[in-house]
C-alpha positions as CSV (number, residue, x, y, z in Angstrom):
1,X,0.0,0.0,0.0
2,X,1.1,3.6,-0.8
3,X,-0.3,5.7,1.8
4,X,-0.7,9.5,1.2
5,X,-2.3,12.5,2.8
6,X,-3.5,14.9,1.0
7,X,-5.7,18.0,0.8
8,X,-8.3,18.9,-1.9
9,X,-11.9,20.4,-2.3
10,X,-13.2,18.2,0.7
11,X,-10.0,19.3,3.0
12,X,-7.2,17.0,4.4
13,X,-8.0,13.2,4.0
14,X,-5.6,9.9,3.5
15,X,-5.7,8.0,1.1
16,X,-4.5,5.4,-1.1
17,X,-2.4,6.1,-4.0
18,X,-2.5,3.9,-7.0
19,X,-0.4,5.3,-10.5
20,X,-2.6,8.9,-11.0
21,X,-5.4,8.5,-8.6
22,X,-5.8,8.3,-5.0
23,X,-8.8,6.7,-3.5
24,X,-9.7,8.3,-0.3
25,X,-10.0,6.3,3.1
26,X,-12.1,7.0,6.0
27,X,-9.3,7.0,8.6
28,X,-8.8,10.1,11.0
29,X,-5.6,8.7,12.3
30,X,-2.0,7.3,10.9
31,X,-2.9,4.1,13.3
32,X,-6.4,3.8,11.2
33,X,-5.0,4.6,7.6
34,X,-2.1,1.8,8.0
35,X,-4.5,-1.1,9.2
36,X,-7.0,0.1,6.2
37,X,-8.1,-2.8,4.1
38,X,-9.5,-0.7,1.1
39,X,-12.3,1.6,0.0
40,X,-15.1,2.2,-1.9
41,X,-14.9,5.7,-2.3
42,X,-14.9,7.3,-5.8
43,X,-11.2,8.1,-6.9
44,X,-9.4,11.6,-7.0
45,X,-7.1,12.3,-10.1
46,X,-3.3,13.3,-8.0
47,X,-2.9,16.3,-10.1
48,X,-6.6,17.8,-8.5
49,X,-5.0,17.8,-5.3
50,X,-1.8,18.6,-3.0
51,X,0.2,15.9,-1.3
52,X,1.0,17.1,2.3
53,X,3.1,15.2,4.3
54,X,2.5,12.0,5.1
55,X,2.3,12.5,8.9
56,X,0.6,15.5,9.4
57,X,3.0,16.6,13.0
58,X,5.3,13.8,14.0
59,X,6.0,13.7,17.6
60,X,9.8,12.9,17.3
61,X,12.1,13.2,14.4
62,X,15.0,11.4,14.5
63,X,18.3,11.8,12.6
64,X,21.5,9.0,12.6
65,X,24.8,11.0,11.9
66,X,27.6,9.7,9.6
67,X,25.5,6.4,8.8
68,X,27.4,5.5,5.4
69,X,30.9,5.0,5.7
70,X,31.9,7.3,2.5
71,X,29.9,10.2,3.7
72,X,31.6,9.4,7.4
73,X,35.0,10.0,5.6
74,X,34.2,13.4,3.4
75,X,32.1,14.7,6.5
76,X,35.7,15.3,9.1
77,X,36.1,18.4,7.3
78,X,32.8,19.8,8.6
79,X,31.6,18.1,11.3
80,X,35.1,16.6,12.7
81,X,33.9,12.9,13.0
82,X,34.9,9.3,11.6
83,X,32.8,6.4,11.1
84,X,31.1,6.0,14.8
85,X,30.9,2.8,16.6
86,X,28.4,4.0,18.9
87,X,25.0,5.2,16.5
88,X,25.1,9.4,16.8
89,X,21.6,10.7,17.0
90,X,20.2,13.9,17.1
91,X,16.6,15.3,16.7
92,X,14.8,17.7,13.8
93,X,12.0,19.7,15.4
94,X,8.2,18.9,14.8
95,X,7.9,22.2,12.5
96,X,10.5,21.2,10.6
97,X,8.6,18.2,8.6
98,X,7.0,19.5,5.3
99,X,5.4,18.4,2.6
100,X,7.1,16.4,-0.6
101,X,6.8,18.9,-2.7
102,X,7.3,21.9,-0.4
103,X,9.1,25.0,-0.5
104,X,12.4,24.8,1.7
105,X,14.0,28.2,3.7
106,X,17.2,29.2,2.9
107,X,17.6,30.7,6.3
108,X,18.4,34.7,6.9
109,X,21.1,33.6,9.4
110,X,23.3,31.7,6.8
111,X,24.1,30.9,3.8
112,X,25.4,26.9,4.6
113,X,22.3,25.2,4.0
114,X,22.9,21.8,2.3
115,X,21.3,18.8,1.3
116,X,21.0,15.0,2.4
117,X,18.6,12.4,0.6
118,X,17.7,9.6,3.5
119,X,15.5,6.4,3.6
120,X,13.0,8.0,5.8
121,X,11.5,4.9,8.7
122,X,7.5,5.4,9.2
123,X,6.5,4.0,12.8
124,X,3.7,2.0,12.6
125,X,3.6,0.6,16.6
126,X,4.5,1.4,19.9
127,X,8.0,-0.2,20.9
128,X,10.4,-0.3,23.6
129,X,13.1,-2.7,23.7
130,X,12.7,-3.9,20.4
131,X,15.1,-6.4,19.5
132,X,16.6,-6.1,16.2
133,X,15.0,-9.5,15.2
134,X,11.9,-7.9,15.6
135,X,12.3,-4.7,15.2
136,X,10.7,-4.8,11.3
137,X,7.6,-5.4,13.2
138,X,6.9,-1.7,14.3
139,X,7.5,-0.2,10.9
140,X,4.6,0.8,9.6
141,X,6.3,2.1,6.0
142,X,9.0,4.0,4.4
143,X,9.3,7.7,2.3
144,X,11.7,9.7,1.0
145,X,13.5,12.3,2.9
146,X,15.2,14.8,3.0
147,X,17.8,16.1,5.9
148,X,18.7,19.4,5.1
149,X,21.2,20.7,7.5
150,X,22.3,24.1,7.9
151,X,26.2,23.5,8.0
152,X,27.7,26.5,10.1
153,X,25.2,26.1,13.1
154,X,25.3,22.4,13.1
155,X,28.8,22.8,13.8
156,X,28.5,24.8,16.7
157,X,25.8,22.7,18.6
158,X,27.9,20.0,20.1
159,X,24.7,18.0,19.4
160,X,23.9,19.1,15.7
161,X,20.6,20.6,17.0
162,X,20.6,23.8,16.1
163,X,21.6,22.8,12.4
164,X,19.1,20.1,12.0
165,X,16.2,21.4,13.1
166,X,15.4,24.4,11.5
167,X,11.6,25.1,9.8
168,X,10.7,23.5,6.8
169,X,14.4,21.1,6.7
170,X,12.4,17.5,6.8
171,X,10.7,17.3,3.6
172,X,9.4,13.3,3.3
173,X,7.0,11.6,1.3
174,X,5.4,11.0,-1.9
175,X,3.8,7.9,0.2
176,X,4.3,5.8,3.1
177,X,5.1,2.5,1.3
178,X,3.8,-0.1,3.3
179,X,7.0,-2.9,4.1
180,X,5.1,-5.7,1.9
181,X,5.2,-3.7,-1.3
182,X,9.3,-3.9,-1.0
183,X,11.0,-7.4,-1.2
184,X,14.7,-6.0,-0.3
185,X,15.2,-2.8,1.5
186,X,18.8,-3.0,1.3
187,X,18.6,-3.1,-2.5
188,X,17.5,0.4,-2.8
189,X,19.3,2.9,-4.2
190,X,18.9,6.8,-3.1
191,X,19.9,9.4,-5.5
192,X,19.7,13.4,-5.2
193,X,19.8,16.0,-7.9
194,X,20.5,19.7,-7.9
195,X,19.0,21.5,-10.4
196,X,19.4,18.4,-12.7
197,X,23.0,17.5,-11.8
198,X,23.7,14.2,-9.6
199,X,24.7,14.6,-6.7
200,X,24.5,11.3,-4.0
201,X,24.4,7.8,-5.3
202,X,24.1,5.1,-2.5
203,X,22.5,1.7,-1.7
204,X,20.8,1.1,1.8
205,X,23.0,-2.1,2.3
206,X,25.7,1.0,2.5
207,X,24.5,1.9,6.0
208,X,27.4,1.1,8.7
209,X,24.2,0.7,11.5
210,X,21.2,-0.7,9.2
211,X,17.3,-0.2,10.4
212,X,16.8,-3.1,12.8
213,X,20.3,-2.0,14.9
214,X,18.7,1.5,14.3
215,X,15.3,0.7,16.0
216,X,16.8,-1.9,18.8
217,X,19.7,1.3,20.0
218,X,16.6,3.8,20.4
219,X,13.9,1.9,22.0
220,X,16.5,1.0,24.5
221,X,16.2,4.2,26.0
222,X,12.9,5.2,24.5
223,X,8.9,4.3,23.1
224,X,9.4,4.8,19.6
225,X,5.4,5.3,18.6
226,X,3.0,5.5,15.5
227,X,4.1,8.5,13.7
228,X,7.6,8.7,15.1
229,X,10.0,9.2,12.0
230,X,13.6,8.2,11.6
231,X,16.1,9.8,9.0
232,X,18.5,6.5,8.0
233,X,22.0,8.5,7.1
234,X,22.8,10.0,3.2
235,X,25.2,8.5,1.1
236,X,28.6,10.7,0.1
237,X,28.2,13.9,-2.1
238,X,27.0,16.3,0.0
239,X,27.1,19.7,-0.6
240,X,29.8,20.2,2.4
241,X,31.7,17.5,0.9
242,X,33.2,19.4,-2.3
243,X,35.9,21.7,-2.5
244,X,34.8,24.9,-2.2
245,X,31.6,24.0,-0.9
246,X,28.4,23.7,-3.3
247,X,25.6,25.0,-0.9
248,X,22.0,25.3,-2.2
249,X,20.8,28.6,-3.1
250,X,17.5,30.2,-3.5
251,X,16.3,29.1,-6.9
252,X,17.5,26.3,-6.7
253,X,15.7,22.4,-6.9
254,X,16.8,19.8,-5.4
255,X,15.1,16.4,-6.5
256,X,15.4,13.0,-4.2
257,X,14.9,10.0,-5.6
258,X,15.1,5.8,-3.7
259,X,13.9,2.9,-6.1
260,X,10.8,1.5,-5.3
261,X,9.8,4.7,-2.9
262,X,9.4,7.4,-5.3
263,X,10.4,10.9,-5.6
264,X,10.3,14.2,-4.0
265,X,11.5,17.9,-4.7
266,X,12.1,20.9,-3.6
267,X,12.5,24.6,-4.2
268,X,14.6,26.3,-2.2
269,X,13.8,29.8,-1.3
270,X,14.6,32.9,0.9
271,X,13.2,32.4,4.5
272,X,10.0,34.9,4.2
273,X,11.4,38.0,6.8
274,X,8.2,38.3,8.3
275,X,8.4,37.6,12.0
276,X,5.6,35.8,14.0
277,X,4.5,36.0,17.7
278,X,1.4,34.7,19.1
């Protein structure tokens, strides 16, 4: 199943997405769309209506550092770190997730802000101490993501915080593919483009901690729950990793791409300088 949410002429529903047309599901909840067995509702046409991200607010956001051993070795220039024994986690905040196809800030405090395509991890069910033979059991699908990271303030957070989190910087989607509709996760390949031009090229079978080690080292301190997403790692090719830097710009696209999965892209522009309280 490819699960999308979506919003049209009758607001935000879920649905299911099949080729050009999604068919909509009664489900109010991520819980209720995943255990969805089909529907008799009249399809939608995609291109009459926005995709929005697949979880509408995740509660946690959760990013693995230097997960692909190529990227480990270009990323000691900016983030002074080798290949980690121990996984390196850090969060994105809730208001950073945004939609597939979503405009992305280039922030008003810098001008570092680069690109990471990740295997994005859907939860599906509450876990705690998870064992990694098991831990396939709580995923309820997978998207594509995107980590951008703003390179100067991730550098000066001891925990990458501050350069992982800000608004709009976890793009994910098309879909949640559902776990039965991929017969080898480690197979797929991720790819990102900037404005046309290949960037990344990497396999999941790359990753130095793969998903179930992933899942079993948080739940160990932790309830992962339905909703929850995790960003795997990004191959090598980062903007960061070429000499001088290639950081994104306003104007720019940036397309990301994993077999099987599907594709999502963005348009990076100026951070709006309107400021909000209340």
């Amino acid at each position: 199943m490819r699960l999308v949410r979506f919003t049209g002429k009758d607001g935000d529903r879920y649905g299911i997405l099949r080729g050009e047309s999604i068919r909509p599901i009664p489900a109010e909840t991520l819980e209720d769309a995943l255990q969805t067995t089909g529907s008799e509702a009249p399809e939608i046409a995609l291109a009459d209506v926005e995709l929005l991200a697949p979880v509408e607010r995740p509660r946690k956001i959760l990013g693995i550092g230097v997960n692909y051993a190529a990227h480990a070795a270009e990323s000691v220039s900016f983030v002074d770190t080798k290949a980690p024994q121990v996984q390196k986690w850090f969060n994105k905040q809730a208001t950073s997730a945004n939609a597939p196809f979503g405009e992305v800030h280039l922030p008003k405090v810098s001008e570092q802000l680069d690109y990471e395509v990740e295997l994005v991890v859907v939860i599906g069910k509450h876990g705690r101490h998870v064992p990694r033979e098991r831990a396939m059991e709580i995923v309820g699908g997978f998207c594509v993501g995107c980590d951008y990271s703003v390179r100067d303030w991730q550098k000066a957070s001891q925990t990458m915080i501050m350069g992982k989190g800000f608004d709009t910087h976890a793009p994910f989607g098309p879909a949640i593919v559902t776990p039965d509709e991929i017969e080898d996760v480690s197979s797929l390949q991720l790819r990102s483009y900037i404005n046309g031009e290949l960037r990344q090229s990497g396999h999941v079978r790359d990753m130095i901690h793969d998903i179930p080690a992933q899942i079993a080292h948080l739940t160990a301190a932790f309830t992962l729950e339905p909703g929850d997403l995790i960003f795997t790692g990004t191959p090598a090719g980062v903007g960061a990793g070429h000499t001088p830097p290639k950081w994104l710009k306003a104007g720019d696209t940036v397309r990301l791409e994993i077999d099987q999965i599907g594709v999502i892209e963005n348009q990076i522009i100026a951070e709006p300088e309107t400021a909000r309280i209340g």
